[in-house]
C-alpha positions, 0 to 999 in steps of 0.5 A: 374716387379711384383716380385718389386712391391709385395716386398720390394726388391731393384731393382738391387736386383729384377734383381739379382733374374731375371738373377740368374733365367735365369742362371738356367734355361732352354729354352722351346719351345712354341708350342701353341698347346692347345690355347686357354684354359685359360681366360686371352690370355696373361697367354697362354705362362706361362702354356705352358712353364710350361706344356713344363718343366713339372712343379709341379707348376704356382706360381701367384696372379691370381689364378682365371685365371688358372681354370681348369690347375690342372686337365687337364694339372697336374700343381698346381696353388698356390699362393705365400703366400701359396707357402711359408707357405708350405715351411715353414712347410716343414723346420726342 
């Protein structure tokens, strides 16, 4: 899993954050219905679910795949460094 190999979280502690996640969550269909837009096949499904769960956000490494999906679809690419400098800007 990447949130294990960018971290230096445990493993149990990898799946602690994983099934909280899934807790959480809700499921959202995929449609498949504007495929192929992005570079990398493989990140077809993330911006899907994302568009599905009217997301404000995709937090990924690879923002270069993600060309384009602000402005079509209204989803910010960031990453995660950036994810957590804006939080950390945002805290009293």
């Amino acid at each position: 899993m990447v949130l294990g190999r960018r971290t230096k979280l445990e493993q149990a502690d990898v799946e602690a954050v994983i099934d909280y996640l899934c807790r959480i969550g809700d499921r959202q269909p995929i449609y498949y219905l504007w495929r192929p837009f992005l570079r990398d096949p493989g990140d077809e499904m993330v911006l899907e679910v994302a568009v599905g769960a009217s997301a404000d956000m995709i937090l990924t490494h690879n923002v270069r795949d993600y060309a384009g999906v602000e402005e079509r679809f209204g989803v910010r690419i960031v990453r995660p460094s950036e994810f957590l400098t804006e939080l950390e800007s945002e805290a009293p």
